[in-house]
N, C-alpha and C positions, 0 to 999 in steps of 0.2 A: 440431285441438284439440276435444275432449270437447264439448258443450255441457251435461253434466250434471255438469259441474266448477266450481258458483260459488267466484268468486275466486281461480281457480289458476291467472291467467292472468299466467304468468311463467318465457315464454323456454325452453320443454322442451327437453332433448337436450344439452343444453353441457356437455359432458367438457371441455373444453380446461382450463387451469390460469387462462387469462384470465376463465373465469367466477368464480373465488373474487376477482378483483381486484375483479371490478364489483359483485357481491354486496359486498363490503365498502365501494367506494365510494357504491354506493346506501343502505345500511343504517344504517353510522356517521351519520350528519348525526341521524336518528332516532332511533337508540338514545341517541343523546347527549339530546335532547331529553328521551326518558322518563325518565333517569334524573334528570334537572334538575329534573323536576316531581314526580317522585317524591320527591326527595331523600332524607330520613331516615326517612320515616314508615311505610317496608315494617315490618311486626309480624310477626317474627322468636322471636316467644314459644314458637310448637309448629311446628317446622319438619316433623319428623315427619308429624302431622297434614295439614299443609298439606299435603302430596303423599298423602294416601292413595287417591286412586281413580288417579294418575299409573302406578301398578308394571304395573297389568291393560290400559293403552290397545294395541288391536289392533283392525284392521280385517277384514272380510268383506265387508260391504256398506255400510260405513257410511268417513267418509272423514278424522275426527281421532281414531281409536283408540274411537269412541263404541258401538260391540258391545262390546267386552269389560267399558266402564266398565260399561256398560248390565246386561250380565249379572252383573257382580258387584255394581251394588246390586239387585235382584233376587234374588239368590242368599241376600243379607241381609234381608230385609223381605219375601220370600214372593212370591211368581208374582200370586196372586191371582187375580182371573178371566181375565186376560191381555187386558184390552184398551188400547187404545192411539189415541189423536189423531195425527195426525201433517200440518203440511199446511207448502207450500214444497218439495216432493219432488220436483219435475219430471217425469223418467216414471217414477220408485221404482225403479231400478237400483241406484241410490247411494243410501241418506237412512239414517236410524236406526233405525227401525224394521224393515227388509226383514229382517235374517236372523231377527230376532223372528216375523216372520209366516210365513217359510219352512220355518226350521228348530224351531221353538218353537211352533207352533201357536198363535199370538196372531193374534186378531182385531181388527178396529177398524174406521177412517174417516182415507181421506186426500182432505186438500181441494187442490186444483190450480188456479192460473188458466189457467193454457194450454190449449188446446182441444184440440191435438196430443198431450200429455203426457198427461192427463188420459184421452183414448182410450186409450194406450198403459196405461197403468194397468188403468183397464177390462181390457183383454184380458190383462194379465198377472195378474189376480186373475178371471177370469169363471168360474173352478171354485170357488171359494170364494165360499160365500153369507153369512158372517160377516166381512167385508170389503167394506165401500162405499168408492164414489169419489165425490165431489164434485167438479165443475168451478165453482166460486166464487172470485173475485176477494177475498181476505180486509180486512175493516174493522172497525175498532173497535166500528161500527153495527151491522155483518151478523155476527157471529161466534156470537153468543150463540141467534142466530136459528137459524142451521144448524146449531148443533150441536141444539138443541131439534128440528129436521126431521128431521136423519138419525139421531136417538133412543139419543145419548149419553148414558151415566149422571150422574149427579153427580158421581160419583168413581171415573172411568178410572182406569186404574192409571199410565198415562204421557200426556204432551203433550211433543210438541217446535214449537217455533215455530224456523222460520227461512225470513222473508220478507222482510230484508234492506231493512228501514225502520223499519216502526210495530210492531214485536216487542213494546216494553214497553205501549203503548196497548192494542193487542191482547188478553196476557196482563191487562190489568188489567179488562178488560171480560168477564173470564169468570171476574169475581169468584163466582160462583155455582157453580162449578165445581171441585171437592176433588182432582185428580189426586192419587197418593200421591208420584209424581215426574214435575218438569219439568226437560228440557232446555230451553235459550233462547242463541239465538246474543247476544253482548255486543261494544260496541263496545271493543275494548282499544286504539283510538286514547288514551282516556283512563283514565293510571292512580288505581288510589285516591288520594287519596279526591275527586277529580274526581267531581262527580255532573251527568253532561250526558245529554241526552233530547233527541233530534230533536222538530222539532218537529211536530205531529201534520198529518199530510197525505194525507188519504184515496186520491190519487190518487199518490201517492208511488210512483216505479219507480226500483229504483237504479240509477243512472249510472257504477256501476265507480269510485267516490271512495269515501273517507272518512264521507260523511255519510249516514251511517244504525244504524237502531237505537239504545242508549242504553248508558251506561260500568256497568260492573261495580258501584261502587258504587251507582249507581242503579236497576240490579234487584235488588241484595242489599235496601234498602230497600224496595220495593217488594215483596218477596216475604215480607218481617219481617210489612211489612199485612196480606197475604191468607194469614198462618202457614206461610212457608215459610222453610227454614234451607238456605243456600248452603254446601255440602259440597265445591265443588271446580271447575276448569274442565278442560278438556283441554289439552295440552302447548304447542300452537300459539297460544294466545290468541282462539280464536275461540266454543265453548260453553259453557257457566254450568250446571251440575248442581245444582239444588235438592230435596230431601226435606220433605216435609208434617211437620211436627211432631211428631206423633203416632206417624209412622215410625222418628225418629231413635234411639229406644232399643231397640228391635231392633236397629236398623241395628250397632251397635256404632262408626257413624261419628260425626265431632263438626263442629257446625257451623264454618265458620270463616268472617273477618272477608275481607272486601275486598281487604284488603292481604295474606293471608294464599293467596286462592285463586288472585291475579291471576297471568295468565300475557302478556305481551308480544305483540301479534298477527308470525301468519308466515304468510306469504301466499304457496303455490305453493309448486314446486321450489326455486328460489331461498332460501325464508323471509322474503323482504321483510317488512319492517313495516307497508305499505301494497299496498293493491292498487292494482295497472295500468290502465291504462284510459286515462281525461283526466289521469291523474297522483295525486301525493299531494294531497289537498284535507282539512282536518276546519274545520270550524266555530270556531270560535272560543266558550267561554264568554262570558255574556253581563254 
């Protein structure tokens, strides 16, 4: 298995007809769950809407449809100077940003904890002088600092966070910082309008459970503060598309509610609701 596959760790290869049994007896117990806690409160107002960045999801380099989403808000709100944040990428084979900086000619900054990935990065951008790598360990503390180092703008044109813990901590510590759009991986363990938030641990490595990062509603809030309006997530339940404000009339897109963009986490081949690992685990609200 891949190691530049987070969370798809689930069982590759099973043609058999016995994998649809087990996919359903592992899935139902869950889905029954979400829908218990969801009950009636999905807002069914602009279904339309709600699916608008859903029709364009398609992969190159990226690994929930997030090129295609990606290019078509862009395509809507203008290139820009093409730069881009990006960190959580591993060795940048897989992440959101790669066919951007490939095929598109976008520049930026990707930050990496691994010392391995991190070189590999390095050497797969060493012709390009408008493309840094950082090897940082990312924190609430340090984020604001390195971006200030490696002499990001105020207002990149993209950020994607997905470090698979302290995402909302993070994004909210680079309050000073205007992307015109964020990605941000969201915990779809909890549906709207559950608003749950790990709780803040600098030293935080995830353990292939449930507990990490923060639910849907809780970065839709969170992004209301620092003027951003949640547009959509990807089909799987796993990233949160946000536009800057000031973007969304261009855009021609409409912001939508929680209930409105939530997609159910699918995790691997399979689709699980939960990734593998130590098993299903979420936290409990408090």
């Amino acid at each position: 298995m891949r190691a530049d596959e987070p969370k798809a760790i689930a069982l590759r290869g099973w043609q058999i007809p016995a994998s649809r049994l087990l996919r359903w007896s592992l899935v139902y117990p869950f889905k029954l769950r979400q829908r218990l806690r969801a009950g009636s409160r999905t807002d069914a107002t602009a279904p339309d809407a709600a699916r608008q960045l859903e029709p364009v999801q398609a992969n190159v380099s990226s690994q929930q449809g997030e090129d295609a989403m990606l290019r078509e808000i862009f395509y809507r709100i203008g290139r820009g100077r093409r730069y881009f944040v990006e960190f959580g990428v591993e060795d940048g084979s897989v992440c959101n940003t790669a066919l951007l900086a490939s095929r598109y000619g976008w520049g930026g900054l990707y930050i990496e904890a691994d010392a391995r990935d991190a070189a590999t990065l390095r050497k797969r951008w060493a012709h390009r002088s408008d493309i840094a790598v950082r090897q940082e360990f990312v924190t609430a503390e340090n984020i604001a600092g390195i971006f200030a180092q490696a002499g990001v703008p105020e207002e990149p044109d993209l950020l994607s966070i997905d470090i698979d813990g302290n995402d909302y901590w993070v994004w909210k510590a680079l309050a000073g910082y205007r992307p015109r759009a964020v990605v941000i991986e969201y915990n779809a363990a909890y549906p709207p309008p559950y608003r749950w938030i790990m709780a803040y641990n600098p030293n935080h490595r995830w353990d292939r459970t449930s507990y990490f990062g923060a639910s849907l509603s809780a970065l839709a809030e969170l992004g209301t503060r620092l003027g951003y309006a949640l547009i959509g997530t990807d089909g799987n339940g796993l990233n949160a598309f946000f536009l800057r404000r000031d973007q969304l009339p261009e855009s021609g897109l409409v912001e939508l509610s929680p209930e409105q963009a939530y997609h159910p986490p699918r995790y691997g081949a399979l689709r699980l609701p939960f990734p593998l690992g130590r098993g299903p685990f979420v936290a409990e609200d408090d």
